[in-house]
N, C-alpha and C positions, 0 to 999 in steps of 0.2 A: 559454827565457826565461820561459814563461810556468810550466814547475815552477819555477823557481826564485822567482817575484813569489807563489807560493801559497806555498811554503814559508818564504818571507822575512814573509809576513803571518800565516800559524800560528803564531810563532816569538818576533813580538811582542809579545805579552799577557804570552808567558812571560816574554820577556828583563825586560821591563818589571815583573812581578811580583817576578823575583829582585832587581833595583835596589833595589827598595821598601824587600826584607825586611833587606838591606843597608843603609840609611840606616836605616830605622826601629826595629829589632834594637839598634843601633849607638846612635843618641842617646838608647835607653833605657836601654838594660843597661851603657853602657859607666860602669867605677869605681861601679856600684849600691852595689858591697859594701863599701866604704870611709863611714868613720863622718863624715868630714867631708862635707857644710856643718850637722851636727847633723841636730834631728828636731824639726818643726814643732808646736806647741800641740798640732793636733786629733792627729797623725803618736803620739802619744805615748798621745793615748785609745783610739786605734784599740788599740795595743798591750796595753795595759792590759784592754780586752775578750776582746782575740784570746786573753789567759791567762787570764780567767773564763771563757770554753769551755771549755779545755781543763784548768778544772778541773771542769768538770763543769756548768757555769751555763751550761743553753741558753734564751737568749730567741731573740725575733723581733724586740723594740728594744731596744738597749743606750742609755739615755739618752736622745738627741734622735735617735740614728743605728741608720740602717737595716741589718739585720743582714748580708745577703752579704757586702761588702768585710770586717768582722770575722770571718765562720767561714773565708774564705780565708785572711785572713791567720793565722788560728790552723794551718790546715793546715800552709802555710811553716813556722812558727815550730814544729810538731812535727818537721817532716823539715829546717830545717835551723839551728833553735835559738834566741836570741832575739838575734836581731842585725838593723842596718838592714837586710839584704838580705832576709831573711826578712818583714820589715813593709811593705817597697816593691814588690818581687816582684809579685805579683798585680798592683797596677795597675800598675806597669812593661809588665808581658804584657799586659793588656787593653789599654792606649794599642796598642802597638804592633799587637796584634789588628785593632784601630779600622780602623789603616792598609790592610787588607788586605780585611778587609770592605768597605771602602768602594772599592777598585778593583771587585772583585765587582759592588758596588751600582751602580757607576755603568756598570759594563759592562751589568745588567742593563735598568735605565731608560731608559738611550739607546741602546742597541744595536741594535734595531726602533722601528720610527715606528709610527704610531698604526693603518695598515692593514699590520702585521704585515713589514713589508718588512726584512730587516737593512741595518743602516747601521752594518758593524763599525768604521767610524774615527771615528763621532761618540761611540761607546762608549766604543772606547778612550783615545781623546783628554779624554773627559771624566772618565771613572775612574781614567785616570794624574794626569792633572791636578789632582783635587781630594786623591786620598792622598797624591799626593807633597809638595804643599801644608800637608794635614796631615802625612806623616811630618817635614819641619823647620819646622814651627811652632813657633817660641818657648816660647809660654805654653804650648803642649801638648805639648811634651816637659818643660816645668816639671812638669806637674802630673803627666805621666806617671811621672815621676818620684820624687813626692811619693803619700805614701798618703793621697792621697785617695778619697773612696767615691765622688764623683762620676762616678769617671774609668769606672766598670762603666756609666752609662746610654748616652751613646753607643754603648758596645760592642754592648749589648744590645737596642738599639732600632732599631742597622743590620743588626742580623743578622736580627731579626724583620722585619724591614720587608722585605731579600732573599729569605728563605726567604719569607714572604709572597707575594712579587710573583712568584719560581721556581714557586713548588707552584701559584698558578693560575692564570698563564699558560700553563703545560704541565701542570696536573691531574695535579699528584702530590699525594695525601693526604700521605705519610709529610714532604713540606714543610710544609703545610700546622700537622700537628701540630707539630711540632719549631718553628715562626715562635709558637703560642700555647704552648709554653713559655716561649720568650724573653719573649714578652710578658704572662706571670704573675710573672717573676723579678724583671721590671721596679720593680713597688711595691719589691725587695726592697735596690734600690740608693740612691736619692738622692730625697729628698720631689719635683723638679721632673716627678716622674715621674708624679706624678698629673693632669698636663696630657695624657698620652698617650691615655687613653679618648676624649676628645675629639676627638683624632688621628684613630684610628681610626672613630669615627663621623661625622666630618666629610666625611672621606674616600671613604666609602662612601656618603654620601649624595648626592658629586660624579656619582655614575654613576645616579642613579636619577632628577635632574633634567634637562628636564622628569617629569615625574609621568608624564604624559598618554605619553610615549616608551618606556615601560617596559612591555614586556609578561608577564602571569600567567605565560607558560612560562619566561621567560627568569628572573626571582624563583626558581621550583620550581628552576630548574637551579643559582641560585649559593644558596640560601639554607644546603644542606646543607654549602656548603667555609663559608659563614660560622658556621653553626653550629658544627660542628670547631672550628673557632679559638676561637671565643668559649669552649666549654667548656672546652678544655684549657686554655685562659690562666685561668677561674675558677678552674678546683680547683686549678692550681698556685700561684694569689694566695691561694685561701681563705682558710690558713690566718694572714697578717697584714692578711685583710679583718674574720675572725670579732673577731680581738684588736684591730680599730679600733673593731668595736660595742661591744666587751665596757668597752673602755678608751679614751673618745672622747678624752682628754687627749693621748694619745700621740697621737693626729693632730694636732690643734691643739695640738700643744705651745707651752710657751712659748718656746722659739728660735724660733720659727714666726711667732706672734704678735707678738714684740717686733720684724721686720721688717716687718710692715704696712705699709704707707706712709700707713693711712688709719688707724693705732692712736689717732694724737691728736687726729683731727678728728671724732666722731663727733658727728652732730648738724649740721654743716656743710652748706652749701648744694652743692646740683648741681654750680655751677655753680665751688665753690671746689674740690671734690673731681676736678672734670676737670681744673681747671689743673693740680693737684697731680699729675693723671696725667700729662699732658703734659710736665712740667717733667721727671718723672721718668724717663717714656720717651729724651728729649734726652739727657739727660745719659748713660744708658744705650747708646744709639747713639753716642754722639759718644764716648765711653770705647770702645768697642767698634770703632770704623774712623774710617778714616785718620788712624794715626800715621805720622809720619812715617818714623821712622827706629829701626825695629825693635830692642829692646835697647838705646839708647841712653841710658836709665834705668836705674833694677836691675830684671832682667829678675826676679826675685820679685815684683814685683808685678804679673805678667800675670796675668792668667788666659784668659780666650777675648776675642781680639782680633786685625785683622788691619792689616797695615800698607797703606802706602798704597795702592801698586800692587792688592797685595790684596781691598781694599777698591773701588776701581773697577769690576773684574771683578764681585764681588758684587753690587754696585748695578747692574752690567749685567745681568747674569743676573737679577737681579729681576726687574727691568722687561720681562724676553723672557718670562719666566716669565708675567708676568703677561697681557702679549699674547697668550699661548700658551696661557692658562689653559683655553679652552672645547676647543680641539684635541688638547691632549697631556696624558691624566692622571699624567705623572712630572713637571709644572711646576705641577699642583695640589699634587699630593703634600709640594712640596718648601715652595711657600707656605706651604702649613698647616701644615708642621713645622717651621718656622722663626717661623709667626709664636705657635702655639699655645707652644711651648719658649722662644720668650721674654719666656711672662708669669709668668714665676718673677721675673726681675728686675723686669719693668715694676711688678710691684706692691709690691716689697720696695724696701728702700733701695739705691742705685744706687752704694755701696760698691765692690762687686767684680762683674764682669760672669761670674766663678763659676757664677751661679745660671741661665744661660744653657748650660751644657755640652750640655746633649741637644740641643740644635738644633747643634751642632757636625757631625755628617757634611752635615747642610741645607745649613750655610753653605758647607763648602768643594765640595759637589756645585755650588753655585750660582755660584762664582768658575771652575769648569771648566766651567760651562755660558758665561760670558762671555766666557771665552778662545778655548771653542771657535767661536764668532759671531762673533767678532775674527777668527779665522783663514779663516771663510767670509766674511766682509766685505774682507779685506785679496786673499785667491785672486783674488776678483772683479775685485780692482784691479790687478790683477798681468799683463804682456805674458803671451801665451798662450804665447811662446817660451820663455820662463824655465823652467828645468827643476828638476827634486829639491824644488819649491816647499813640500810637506809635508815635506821632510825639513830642510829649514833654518827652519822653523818650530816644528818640536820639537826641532832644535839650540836655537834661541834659548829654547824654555819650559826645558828641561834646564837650561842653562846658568844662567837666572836661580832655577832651584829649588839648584841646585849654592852660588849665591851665600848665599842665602838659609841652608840648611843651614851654612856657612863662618860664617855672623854666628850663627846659634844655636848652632854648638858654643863658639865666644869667648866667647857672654857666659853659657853655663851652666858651661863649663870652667875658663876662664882667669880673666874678670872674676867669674863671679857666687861661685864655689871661695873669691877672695881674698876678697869684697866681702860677706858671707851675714850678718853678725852681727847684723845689724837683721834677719832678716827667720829666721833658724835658731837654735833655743837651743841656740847648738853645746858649752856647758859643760858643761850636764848630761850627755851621751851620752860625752862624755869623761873626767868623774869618775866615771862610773859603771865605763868601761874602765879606767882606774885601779886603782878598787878591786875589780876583779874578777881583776887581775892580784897582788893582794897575800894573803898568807897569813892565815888566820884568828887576828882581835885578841882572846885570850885576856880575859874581865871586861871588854868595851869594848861602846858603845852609841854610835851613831850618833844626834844628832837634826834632822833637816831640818825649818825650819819655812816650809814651804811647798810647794805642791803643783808636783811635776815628772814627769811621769809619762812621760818620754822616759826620766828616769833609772830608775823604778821597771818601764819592760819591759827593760830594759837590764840591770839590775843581777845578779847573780847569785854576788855574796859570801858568804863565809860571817859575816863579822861581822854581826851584826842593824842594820838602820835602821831608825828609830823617825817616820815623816810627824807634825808637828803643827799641826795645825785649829784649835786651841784660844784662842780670844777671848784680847785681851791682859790683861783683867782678871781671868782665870781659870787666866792660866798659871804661877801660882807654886804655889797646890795641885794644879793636875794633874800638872805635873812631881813636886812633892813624892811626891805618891801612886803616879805611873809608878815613880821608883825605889826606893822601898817593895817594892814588887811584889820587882822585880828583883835580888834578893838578893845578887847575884855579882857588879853594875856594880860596879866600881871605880873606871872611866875613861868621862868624858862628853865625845865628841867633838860640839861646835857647829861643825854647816856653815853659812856666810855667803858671798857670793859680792858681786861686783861688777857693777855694770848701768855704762856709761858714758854713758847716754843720761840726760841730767837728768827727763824724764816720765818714766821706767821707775822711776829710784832706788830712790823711796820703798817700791815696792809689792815690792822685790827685797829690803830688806835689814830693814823695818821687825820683823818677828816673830822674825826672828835674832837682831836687838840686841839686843831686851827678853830673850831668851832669854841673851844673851851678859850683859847685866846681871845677872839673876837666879844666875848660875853663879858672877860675880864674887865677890857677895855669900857664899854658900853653899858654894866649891870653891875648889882653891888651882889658882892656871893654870900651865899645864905646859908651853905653849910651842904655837905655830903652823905648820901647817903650809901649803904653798901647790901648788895643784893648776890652774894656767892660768886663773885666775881665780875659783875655788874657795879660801876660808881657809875651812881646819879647827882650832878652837881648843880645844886638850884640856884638859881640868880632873880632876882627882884630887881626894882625902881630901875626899868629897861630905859637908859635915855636916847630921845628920840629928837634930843634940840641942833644936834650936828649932824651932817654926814656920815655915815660908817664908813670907817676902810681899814682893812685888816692889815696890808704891809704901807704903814709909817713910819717905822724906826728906824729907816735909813737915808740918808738925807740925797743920796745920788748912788745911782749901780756902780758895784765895784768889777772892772774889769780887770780880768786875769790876762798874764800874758801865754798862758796854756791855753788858752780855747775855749772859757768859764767866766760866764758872768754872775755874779750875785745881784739879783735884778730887785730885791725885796725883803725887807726883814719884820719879822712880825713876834714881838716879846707879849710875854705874860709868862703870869704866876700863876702855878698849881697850886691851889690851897690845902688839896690833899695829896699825899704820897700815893701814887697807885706803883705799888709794889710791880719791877719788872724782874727778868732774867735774872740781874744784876743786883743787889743788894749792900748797900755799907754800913746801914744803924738802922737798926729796926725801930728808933724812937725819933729818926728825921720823919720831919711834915713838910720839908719844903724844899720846892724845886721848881725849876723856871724851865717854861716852857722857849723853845727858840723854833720860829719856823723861819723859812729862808725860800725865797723862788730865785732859781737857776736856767740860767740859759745857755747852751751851749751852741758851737759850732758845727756845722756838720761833716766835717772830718775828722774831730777827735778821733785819736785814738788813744789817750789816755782815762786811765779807772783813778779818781783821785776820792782822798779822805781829806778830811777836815779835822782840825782840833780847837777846840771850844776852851778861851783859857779866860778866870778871872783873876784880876790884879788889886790888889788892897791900893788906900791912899799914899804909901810909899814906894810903890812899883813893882810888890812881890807879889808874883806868882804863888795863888792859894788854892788854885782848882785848874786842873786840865780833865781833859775827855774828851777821847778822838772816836769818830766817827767813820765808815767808808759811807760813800757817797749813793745811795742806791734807790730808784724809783720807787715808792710805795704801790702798793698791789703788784707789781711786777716785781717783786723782790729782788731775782737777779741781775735787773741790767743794770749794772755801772754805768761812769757817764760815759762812759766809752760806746755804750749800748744805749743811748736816751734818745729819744725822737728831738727833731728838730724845734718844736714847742714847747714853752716854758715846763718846768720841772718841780714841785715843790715837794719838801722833806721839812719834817718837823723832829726835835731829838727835847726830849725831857734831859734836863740838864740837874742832877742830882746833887741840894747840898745836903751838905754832911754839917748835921746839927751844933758840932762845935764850932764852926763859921762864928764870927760875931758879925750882928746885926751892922750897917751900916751903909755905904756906896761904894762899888765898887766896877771897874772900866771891863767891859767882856771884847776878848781880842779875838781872833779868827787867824786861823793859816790851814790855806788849802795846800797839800803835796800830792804827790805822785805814791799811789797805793803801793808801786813793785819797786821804786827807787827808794821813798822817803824821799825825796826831792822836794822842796819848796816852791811853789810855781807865786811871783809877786806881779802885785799890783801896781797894771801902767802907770806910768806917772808918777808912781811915787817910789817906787823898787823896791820897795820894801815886801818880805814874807809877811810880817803881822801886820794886819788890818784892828783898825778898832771899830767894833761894832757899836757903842752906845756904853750909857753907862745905866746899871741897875741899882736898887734900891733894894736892899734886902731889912726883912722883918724879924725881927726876934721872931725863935722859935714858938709855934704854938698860938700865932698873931694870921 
């Protein structure tokens, strides 16, 4: 009986280890390699880096981001080409890593009491409990998931913290060294990483207080393992310590900066800049634990967060922690890493609780420290007859982790698969597969105007694509001059896509249209193609015997007596309908694109709309459509809000199929968005302006 209770508790770390690797394996890697739900903004820069490696571009910061997650991912992406699996890959394995570390770690920290005693079941109860925790965690197989850089700090801060706490408790150098690797690599993953020194010296300073308790030998004996560490974590940070003297911007970069929370109050009293902490803190915490009901949102919008049950535990485990704090230095350890990792967030805007990931093995070690204080609280309570009492208490943790894992596969697989189009630019990754599946377009030129850089790791056609950057008021001679160059274009495919989210529209289609107009003018259309939301609109016989210039259609700016000038107007015809928000005949093909450049003054303060009207050959009003006035990519600023440099907006102006073919005068009046007010034109006092007159084509033409 008694070999078998030895062999039956050898047997458990294992059994329980394999479980792990089993759930946590599984809700990363499972359908990695498939290109649906797309590839996320940053998911697409990462990419984009990972192929300046490997063309030879070694930095230490690519941008605002920190190099490791990038040269991984360029590794992937040499051995297994540029596909999502190859871009998610690494942090897919470091989440899952996460998970395993941290059974480790918490075997470690609670596995002996503070006079060296083993206490194998509080270890394992606490190290099963907080990976397994972590392995179905919602948000953290999201992100696992997801290439992001952040997902490397966790990994790399429990593994150093383990090998740490391994090598000197049991005075192994070769730990020792191998824990200040980890924690030189650390700068090398995610900025919240620079809270860690602090960590570590905080930490060290918990053993030497009192002062007056520490004696001269007992210093001489630990100074040399802390020296080791320190050294080896310097020379392996050096070299993105030497390039932060060299280049102080790249540490306080501006993504850095533009989170502050204290960027606009400079100057502000004490006593405003605490609240401002404080509010900031709240809302921080209270995003971060007890929700209710895990996933029942789109689970894209997790980040590090625990639900409710969750969350209790945590706040228990706090509070023991902190009780514990003078007796147990693993419940100092776990304060200071929890509170020091989460002043990424407290001091940046309380957006995404993201910035909080390193204190993640903290958090979930601290909800298996609650659970397992529950289970020595509940034993207490428990008739002394009642038998298998620890085994139907990790029945019941299993079983609520079983549940748990069951709601995070539904809402990453089933729910989040359908539901992703807000939160995955799943078009691009898919026109890209497209066109990588199609044969080289002989004289054909791609031009994307706008930047997609999920499609541009993705891509790997041979037809050429052409990205364009270029101001709207400079895009009829750069074009010009692009296919100058290009001798052998024949055929200029315009890629435009569709956003259905009315705040996206603008900033998805605005540089296309002008582009689509300019091509109007200049190319004869050859007909549309449609790729799942993707219209590709080709153009032919490019003529090159005039000048380009995209705003012609006005013969002098019209000045507003509000503060608004209409500096340019630029017509063309859509030949295809790209379906927006808004919808009137599902059998209209045709609709006229209007672009306009605006200039303001630099005191407005007025938000003005526009109405877009046309008029038959008898003077009747056959079409209105008002617009509010609002900067593309910057969606919110009205003109009230527009910098003092021209401004351009473009509006697809929708006919409706029973229109009859013919010419008709298109008029303009700008008002006042909160009055409805009419603001007229100097000079002539009048509200309506006439813009030009149109030529409309029978449907179908």
């Amino acid at each position: 009986m008694t070999r078998d209770w030895a062999n039956r508790t050898a047997l458990t770390p294992w059994a329980t280890l394999w479980a792990l690797a089993v759930v946590a394996l599984f809700l990363r890697l499972y359908r990695l390699h498939e290109l649906a739900p797309g590839l996320k903004f940053d998911e697409g820069w990462n990419g984009i880096y990972a192929l300046q490696v490997l063309q030879g571009e070694l930095e230490l910061i690519f941008g605002d981001k920190e190099g490791l997650g990038v040269y991984l991912i360029a590794l992937t992406t040499k051995l297994l080409g540029r596909t999502p699996l190859a871009l998610r890959l690494p942090t897919a394995l470091a989440s899952a890593s996460t998970v395993f570390v941290l059974f480790w770690l918490g075997r470690l920290l609670f596995g002996w009491d503070q006079n060296g005693r083993e206490t194998r079941w509080r270890g394992l109860v606490v190290g099963s409990v907080a990976s397994g925790m972590l392995a179905v965690s919602l948000g953290q197989t999201i992100l696992g998931r997801t290439s992001y850089r952040g997902s490397f700090l966790p990994l790399l801060l429990a593994l150093c913290l383990a090998l740490l706490w391994w090598g000197w408790t049991r005075r192994r150098w070769w730990g020792i060294v191998l824990a200040g690797v980890c924690a030189g690599l650390l700068p090398y993953t995610y900025y919240p990483a620079r809270f860690v020194p602090f960590l570590f010296l905080l930490f060290g300073t918990t053993f030497l207080l009192p002062f007056r308790s520490v004696t001269l030998k007992r210093l001489q004996t630990e100074i040399p393992w802390a020296a080791t560490f320190t050294g080896v974590a310097g020379l392996v940070a050096a070299p993105i310590f030497l390039h932060y003297i060299r280049y102080p911007d790249d540490f306080f970069n501006r993504h850095v900066q533009s989170l502050f929370i204290f960027r606009e109050f400079q100057g502000a009293s004490v006593t405003t800049l605490a609240s401002i902490l404080v509010a900031n803190v709240w809302d921080v915490l209270s995003k971060f634990s007890f929700n209710l009901l895990a996933g029942c949102c789109s689970p894209f919008e997790h980040a590090v967060m625990l639900n409710a049950w969750e969350a209790l535990f945590f706040w228990l485990g706090v509070g023991i922690a902190v009780w514990q704090w003078k007796r147990r230095p693993a419940y100092r350890l776990l304060l200071l890493w929890v509170g020091l990792l989460f002043m990424p967030a407290f001091l940046s805007d309380a957006k995404s609780t993201m910035r909080i990931v390193g204190a993640v093995p903290a958090i979930y070690l601290l909800v298996g420290v609650g659970v397992w204080e529950t289970f020595q609280w509940s034993v207490s309570r428990i008739p002394a007859g009642v038998r298998y009492r620890p085994l139907l208490f990790g029945t019941a943790i299993s079983v609520v982790i079983l549940i748990q894992g069951a709601i995070t596969f539904r809402a990453v697989f089933e729910k989040g698969m359908a539901e992703s189009d807000h939160h995955y630019n799943m078009i691009w990754p898919s026109f890209a597969q497209r066109l990588n599946a199609r044969p080289a377009e002989k004289d054909t030129i791609y031009f994307i105007a706008q930047r997609h850089d999920a499609f541009d790791y993705l891509y790997q056609g041979e037809t050429p694509v052409m990205r364009l950057f270029t101001e709207v008021p400079d895009l009829d001679h750069h074009i010009e001059a692009l296919l100058a160059k290009m001798e052998n274009v024949s055929t200029v495919k315009v890629v435009n896509w569709v956003d259905w989210s009315p705040t996206i529209e603008w900033r998805a289609n605005f540089r296309a249209n002008f582009l689509t107009i300019l091509l109007d003018k200049y190319g004869r259309y050859a007909g549309t193609e449609e790729f799942d939301g993707v219209y590709v609109d080709s153009y032919e016989d490019i003529s090159r015997s005039r000048e380009w210039v995209l705003f012609e259609d006005l013969p002098h700016p019209v000045i507003y007596d509000g503060g608004i000038t209409l500096e340019g107007l630029a017509l063309g015809a859509s030949k295809a309908k790209l379906p927006g928000p808004q919808q009137f005949d599902a059998e209209q093909n045709r609709s006229l694109l209007v672009g306009m450049l605006w200039q303001t003054t630099p005191e407005l303060t007025v938000d003005f709309s526009i109405s877009l009207r046309l008029y038959d050959d008898v003077g009747a009003r056959v079409l209105q459509r008002d617009h509010v006035l609002r900067k593309p990519i910057d969606y919110p600023l009205t003109t009230s809000l527009w910098p003092s440099k021209p401004v351009s907006t473009v509006f697809d102006l929708e006919i409706p199929s029973e229109l009859a073919a013919g010419e008709y005068e298109l008029r303009m009046v700008v008002y006042d968005v909160e009055t409805s007010t009419p603001t007229v034109e100097v000079g002539v006092w009048e509200p309506e302006t006439v813009l030009g007159h149109v030529q409309l084509q029978p449907p179908g033409q």
